[in-house]
C-alpha positions as a Markdown table, in Angstrom:
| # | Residue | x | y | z |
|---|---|---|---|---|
| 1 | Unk | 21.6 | 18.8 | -28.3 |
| 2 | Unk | 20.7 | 15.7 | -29.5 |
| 3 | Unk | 16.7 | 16.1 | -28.8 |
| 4 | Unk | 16.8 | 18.7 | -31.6 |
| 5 | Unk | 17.4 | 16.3 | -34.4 |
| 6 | Unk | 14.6 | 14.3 | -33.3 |
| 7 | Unk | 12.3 | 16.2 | -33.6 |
| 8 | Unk | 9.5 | 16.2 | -36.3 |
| 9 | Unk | 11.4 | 17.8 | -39.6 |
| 10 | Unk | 8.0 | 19.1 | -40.8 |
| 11 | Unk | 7.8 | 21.9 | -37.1 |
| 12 | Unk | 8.8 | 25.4 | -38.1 |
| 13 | Unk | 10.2 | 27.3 | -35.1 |
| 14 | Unk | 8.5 | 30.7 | -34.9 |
| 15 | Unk | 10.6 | 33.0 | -31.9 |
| 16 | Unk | 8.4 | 33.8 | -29.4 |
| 17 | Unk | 8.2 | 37.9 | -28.7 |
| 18 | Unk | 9.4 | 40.3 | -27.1 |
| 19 | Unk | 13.3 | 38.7 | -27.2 |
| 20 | Unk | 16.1 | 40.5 | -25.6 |
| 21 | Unk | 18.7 | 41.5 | -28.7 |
| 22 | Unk | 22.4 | 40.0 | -28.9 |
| 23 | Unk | 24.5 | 42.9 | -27.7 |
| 24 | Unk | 27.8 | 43.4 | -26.9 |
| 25 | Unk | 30.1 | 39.8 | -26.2 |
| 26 | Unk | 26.5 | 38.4 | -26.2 |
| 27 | Unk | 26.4 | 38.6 | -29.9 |
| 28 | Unk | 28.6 | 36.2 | -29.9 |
| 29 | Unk | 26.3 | 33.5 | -29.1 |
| 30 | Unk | 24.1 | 34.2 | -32.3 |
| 31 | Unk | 27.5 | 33.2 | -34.0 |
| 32 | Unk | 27.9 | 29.5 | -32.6 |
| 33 | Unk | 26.5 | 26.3 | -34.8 |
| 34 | Unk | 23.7 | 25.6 | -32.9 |
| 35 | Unk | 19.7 | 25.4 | -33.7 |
| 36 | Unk | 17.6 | 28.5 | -33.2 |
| 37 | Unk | 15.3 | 27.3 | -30.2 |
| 38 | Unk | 18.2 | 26.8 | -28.4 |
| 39 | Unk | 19.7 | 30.1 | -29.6 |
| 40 | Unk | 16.6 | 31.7 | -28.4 |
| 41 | Unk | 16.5 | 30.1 | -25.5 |
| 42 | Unk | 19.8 | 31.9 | -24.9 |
| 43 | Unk | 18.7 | 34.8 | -25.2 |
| 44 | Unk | 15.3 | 34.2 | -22.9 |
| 45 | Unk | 18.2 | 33.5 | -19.8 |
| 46 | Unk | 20.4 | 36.9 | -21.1 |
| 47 | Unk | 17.2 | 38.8 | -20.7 |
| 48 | Unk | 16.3 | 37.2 | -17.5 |
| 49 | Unk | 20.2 | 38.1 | -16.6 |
| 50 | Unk | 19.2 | 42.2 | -16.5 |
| 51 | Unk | 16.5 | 41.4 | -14.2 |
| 52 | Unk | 16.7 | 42.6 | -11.1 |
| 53 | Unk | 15.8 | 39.7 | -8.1 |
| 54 | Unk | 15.0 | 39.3 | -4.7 |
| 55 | Unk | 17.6 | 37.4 | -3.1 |
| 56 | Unk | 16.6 | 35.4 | 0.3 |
| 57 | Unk | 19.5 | 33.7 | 2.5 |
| 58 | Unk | 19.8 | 33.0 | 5.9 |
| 59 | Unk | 16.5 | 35.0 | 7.1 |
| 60 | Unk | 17.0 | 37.6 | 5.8 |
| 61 | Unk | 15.6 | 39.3 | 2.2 |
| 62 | Unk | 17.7 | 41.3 | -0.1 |
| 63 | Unk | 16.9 | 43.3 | -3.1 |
| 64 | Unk | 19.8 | 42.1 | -6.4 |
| 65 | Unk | 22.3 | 39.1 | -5.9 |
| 66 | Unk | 24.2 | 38.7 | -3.5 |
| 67 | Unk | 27.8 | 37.2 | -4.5 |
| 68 | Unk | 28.4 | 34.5 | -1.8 |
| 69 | Unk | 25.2 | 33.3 | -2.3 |
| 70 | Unk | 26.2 | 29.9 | -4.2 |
| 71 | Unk | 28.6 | 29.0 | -1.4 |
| 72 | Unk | 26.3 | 29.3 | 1.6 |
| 73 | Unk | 23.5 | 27.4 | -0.5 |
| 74 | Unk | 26.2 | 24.6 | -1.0 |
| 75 | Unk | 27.1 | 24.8 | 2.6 |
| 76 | Unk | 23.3 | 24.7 | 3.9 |
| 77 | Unk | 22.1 | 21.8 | 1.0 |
| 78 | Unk | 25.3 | 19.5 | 1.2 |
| 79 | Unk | 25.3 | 16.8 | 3.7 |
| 80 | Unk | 27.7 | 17.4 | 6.6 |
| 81 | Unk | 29.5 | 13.7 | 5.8 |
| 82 | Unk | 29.9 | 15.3 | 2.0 |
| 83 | Unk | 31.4 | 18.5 | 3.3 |
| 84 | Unk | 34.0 | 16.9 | 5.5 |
| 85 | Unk | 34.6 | 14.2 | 2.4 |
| 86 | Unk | 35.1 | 17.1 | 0.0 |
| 87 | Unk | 37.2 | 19.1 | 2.1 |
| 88 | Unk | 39.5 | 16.0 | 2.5 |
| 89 | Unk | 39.5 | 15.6 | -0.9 |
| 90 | Unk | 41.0 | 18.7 | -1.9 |
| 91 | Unk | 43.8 | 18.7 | 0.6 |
| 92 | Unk | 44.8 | 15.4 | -0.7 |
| 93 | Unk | 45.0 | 16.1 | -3.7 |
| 94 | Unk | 46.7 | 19.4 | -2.6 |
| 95 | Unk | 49.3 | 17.5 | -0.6 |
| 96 | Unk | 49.7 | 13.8 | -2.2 |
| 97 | Unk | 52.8 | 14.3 | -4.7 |
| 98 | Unk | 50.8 | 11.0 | -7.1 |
| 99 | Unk | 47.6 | 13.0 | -7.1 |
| 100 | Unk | 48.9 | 16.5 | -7.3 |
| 101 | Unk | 48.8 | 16.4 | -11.4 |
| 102 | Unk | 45.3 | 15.9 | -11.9 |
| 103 | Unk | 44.2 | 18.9 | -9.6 |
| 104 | Unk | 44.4 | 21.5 | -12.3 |
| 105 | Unk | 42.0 | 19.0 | -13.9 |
| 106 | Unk | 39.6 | 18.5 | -11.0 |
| 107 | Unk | 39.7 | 21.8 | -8.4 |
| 108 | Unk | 40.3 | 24.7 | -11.1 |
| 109 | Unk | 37.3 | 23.9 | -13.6 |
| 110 | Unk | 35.0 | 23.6 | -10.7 |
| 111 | Unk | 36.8 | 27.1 | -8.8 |
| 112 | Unk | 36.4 | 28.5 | -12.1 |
| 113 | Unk | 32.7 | 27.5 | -13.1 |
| 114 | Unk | 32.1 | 28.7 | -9.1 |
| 115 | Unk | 33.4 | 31.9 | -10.0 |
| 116 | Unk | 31.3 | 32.4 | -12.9 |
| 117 | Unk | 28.1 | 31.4 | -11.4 |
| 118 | Unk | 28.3 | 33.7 | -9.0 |
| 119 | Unk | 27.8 | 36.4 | -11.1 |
| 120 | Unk | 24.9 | 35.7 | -12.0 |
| 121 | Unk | 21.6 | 37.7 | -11.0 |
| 122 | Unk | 19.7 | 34.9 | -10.4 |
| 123 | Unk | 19.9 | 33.7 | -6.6 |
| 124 | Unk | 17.1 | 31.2 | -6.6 |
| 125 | Unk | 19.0 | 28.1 | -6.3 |
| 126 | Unk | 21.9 | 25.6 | -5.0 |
| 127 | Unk | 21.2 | 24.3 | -8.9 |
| 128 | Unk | 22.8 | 26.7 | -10.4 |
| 129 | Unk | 26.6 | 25.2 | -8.7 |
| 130 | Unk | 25.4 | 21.3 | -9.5 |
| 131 | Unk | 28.6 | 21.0 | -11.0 |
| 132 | Unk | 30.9 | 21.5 | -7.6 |
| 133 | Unk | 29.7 | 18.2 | -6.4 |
| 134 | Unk | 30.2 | 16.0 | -9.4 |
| 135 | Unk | 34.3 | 17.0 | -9.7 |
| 136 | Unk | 34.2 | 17.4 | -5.5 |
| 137 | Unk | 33.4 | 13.8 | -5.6 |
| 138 | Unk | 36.0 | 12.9 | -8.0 |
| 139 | Unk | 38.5 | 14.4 | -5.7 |
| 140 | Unk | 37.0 | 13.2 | -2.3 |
| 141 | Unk | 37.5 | 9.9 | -3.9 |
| 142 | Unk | 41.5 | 10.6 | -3.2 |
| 143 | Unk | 41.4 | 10.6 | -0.3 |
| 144 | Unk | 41.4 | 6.3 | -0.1 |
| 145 | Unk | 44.7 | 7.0 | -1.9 |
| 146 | Unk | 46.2 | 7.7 | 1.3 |
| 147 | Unk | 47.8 | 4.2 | 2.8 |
| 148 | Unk | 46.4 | 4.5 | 6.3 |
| 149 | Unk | 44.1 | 2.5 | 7.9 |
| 150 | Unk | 42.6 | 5.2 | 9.5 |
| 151 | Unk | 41.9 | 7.4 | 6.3 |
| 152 | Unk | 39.6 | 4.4 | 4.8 |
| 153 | Unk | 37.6 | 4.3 | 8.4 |
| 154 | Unk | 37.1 | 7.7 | 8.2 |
| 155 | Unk | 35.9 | 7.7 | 4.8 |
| 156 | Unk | 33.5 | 4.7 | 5.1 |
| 157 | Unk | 31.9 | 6.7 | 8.4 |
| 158 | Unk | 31.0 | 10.1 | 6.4 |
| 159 | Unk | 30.1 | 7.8 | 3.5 |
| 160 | Unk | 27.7 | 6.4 | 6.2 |
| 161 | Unk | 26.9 | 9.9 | 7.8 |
| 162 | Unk | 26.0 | 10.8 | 4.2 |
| 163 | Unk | 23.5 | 8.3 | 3.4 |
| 164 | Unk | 21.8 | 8.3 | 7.4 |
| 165 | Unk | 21.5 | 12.2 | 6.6 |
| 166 | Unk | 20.1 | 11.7 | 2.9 |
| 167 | Unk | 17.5 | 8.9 | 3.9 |
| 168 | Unk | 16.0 | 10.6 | 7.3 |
| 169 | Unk | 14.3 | 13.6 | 4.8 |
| 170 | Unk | 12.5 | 10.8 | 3.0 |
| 171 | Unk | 10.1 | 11.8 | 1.4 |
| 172 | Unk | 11.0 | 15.6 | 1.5 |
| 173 | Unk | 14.2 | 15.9 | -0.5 |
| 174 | Unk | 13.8 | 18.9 | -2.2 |
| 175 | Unk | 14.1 | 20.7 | 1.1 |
| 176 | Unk | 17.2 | 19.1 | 2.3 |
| 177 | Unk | 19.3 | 21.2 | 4.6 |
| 178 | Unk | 22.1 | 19.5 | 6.6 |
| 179 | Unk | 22.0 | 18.9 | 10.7 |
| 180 | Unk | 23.6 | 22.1 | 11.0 |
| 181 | Unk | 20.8 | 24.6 | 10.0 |
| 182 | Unk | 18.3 | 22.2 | 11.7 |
| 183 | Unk | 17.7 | 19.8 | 8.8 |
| 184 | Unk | 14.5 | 20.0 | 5.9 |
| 185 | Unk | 11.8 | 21.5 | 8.5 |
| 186 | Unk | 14.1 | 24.7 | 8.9 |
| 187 | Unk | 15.7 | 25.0 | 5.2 |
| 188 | Unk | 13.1 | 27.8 | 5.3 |
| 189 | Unk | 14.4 | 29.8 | 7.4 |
| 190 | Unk | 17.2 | 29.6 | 5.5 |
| 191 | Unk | 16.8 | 29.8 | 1.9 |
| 192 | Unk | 13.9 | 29.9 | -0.6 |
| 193 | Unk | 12.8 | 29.1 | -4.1 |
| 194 | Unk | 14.3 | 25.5 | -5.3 |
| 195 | Unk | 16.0 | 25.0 | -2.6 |
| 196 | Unk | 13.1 | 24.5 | -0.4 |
| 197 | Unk | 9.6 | 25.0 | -2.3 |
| 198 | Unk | 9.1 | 24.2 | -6.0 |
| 199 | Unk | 5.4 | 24.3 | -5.7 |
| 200 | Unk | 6.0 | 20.3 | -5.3 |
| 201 | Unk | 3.2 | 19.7 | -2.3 |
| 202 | Unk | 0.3 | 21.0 | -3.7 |
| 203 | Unk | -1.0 | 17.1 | -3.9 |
| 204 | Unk | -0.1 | 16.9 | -0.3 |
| 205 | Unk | -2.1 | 19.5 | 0.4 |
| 206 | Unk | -5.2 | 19.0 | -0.7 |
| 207 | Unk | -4.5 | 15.4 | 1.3 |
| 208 | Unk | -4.1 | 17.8 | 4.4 |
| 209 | Unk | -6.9 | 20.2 | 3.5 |
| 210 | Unk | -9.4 | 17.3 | 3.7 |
| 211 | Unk | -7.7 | 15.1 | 6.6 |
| 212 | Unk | -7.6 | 17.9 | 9.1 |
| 213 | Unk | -9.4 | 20.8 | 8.0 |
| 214 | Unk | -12.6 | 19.6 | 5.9 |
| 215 | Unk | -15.4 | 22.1 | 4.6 |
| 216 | Unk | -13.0 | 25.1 | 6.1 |
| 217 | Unk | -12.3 | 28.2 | 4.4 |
| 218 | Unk | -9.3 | 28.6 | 2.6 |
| 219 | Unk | -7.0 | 31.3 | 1.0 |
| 220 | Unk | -4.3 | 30.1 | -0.8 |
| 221 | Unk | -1.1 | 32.0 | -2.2 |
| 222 | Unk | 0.7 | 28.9 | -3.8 |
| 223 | Unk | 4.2 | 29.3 | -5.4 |
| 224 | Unk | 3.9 | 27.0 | -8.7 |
| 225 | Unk | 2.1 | 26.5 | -11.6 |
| 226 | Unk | -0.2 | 23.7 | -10.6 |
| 227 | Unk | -3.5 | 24.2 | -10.9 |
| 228 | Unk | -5.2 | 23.7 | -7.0 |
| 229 | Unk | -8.4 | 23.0 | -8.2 |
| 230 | Unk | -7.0 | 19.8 | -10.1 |
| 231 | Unk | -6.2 | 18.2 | -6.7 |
| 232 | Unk | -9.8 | 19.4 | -5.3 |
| 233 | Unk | -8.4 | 22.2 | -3.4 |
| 234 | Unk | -11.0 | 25.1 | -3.6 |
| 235 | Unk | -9.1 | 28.2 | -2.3 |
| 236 | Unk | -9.5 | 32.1 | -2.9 |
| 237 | Unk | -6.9 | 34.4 | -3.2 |
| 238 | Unk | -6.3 | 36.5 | -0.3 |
| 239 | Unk | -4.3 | 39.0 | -2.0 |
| 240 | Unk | -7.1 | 40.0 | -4.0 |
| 241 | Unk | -9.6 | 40.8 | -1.1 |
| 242 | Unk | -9.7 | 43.4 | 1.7 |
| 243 | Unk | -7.4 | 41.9 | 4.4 |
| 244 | Unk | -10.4 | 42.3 | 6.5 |
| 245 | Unk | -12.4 | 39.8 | 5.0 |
| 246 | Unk | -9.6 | 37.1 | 4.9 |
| 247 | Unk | -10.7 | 34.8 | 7.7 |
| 248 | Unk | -10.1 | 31.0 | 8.1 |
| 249 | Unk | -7.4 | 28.8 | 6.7 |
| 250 | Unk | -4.3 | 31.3 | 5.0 |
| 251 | Unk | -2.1 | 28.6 | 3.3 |
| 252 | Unk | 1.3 | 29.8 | 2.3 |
| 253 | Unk | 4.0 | 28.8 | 0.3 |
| 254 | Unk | 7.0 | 29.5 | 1.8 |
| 255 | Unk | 9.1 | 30.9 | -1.0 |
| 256 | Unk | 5.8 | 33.1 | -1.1 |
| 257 | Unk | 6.3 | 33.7 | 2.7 |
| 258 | Unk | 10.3 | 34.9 | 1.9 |
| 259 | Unk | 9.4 | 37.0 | -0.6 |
| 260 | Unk | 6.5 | 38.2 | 1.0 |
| 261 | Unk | 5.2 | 42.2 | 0.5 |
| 262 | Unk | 3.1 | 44.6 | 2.5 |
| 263 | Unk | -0.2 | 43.2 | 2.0 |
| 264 | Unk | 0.9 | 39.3 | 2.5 |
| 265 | Unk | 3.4 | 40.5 | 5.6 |
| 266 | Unk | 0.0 | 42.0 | 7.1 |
| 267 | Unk | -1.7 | 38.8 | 6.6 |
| 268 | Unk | 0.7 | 36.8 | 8.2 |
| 269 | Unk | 2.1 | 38.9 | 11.4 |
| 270 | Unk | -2.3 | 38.6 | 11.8 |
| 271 | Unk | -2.4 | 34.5 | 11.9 |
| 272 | Unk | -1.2 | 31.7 | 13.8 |
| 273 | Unk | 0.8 | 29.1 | 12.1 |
| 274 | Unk | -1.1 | 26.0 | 13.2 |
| 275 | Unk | 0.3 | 22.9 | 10.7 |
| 276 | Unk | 3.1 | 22.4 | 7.4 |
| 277 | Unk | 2.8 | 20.8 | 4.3 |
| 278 | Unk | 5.9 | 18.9 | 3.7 |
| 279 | Unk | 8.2 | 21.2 | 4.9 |
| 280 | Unk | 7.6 | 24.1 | 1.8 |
| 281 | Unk | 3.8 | 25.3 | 2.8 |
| 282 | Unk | 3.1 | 26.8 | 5.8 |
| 283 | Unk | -1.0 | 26.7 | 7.0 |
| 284 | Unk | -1.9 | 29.9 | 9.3 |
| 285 | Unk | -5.1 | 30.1 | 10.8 |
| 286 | Unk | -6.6 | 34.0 | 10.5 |
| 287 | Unk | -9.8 | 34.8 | 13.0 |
């Protein structure tokens, strides 16, 4: 909140158009102290709220949210080291009779905040449940509470399992998934969006487009809001054509691939994956 009173006194705010109104227990928000950009901002995410999305988890697409979707994220994003740590954590604090008051302080805000971000409409990311691991650490931290010799070896292994985990996806941590679901080059088979592809390789691409594949044809559908040409990538659209006349290089994001409708699906049951861009573009080649 701070940013706002740093800003240049002389700026007017003008709301952009087309808001959602405050209705209902949402009105409620127009009531609270705090500047209007941020107000409108509020109401930009409550309109965004009665969309309906595409949901994609485990391979499969669904049309609207689905309401485990936070947990499974968590359980496919968080490395295995953490997951054991965590659920150490909570039985300690659970079971130890010194830790047992600050629980209510550590395990119900984050059940609660849980609870309430899985209402949301919005399945798109592990982001939206940051907050589990911050007060999950605090009570994995417990766990050296317990006066055993084998507790502090145990914790100083997942520690270590943690960090091997976290540094073998270097430089691809955006796509993190854990050694269960087959680790960053499969987290697209598992989830989409910001879990996996941010539109974060197109730099990496146009590296590939010209290493491997110079003075080739390409067709791009890119999920992001780079600009390809910028990183010399010149690409059509392959949405915009007759599929017929898509041949050569069809690179595809694969948030874009999750998501993907009639017209791309045809595209792609019609090429042969040949090579992928840091584990969040997928290049096809289409005769």
């Amino acid at each position: 909140m701070g940013s706002y009173l740093v800003v240049d006194p002389r700026l007017r705010w003008v709301p952009p158009p087309g808001l959602p109104p405050l209705e209902g227990l949402r009105s409620l928000a127009g009531l609270l102290p705090l500047p209007g950009p941020y107000l409108d901002g509020l109401r930009v995410q409550f309109g965004f709220e009665d969309q309906v999305w595409t949901t994609f988890l485990f391979g499969s697409r669904h049309v609207g949210a689905l309401w485990y979707y936070l947990p499974a994220a968590l359980l496919v994003k968080t490395p295995l080291g953490t997951l054991a740590l965590w659920a150490a954590g909570v039985g300690t604090m659970v079971a130890v009779p010194k830790l047992r008051p600050a629980a209510p302080y550590v395990l119900v805000p984050a059940a609660v905040l849980l609870a309430a971000a899985m209402t949301g409409s919005r399945d798109l990311g592990v982001r939206y449940a940051l907050f589990v691991p911050m007060f999950l650490a605090v009570a994995a931290a417990g766990v050296v509470a317990l006066r055993r010799r084998w507790a502090r070896v145990a914790v100083a292994g997942l520690v270590a399992f943690t960090a091997v985990s976290s540094l073998r996806t270097f430089p691809y941590y955006l796509p993190y998934a854990n050694e269960a679901f087959g680790g960053p080059a499969e987290t697209h088979r598992q989830l989409h969006d910001s879990n996996v592809d941010w539109g974060q390789d197109l730099g990496r691409l146009a590296d590939r487009l010209e290493q491997r594949y110079p003075g080739q044809r390409v067709w791009l559908v890119y999920k992001g809001s780079g600009v390809p040409s910028y990183y010399g990538i010149d690409a059509a659209d392959p949405l915009a054509v007759p599929p017929d006349l898509v041949h050569g290089l069809l690179v595809v994001s694969d948030s874009a691939t999750a998501k993907a409708d009639d017209r791309l699906g045809l595209l792609l049951r019609t090429s042969t994956p040949i090579d992928e861009v840091g584990h969040s573009i997928t290049i096809h080649r289409r005769p």
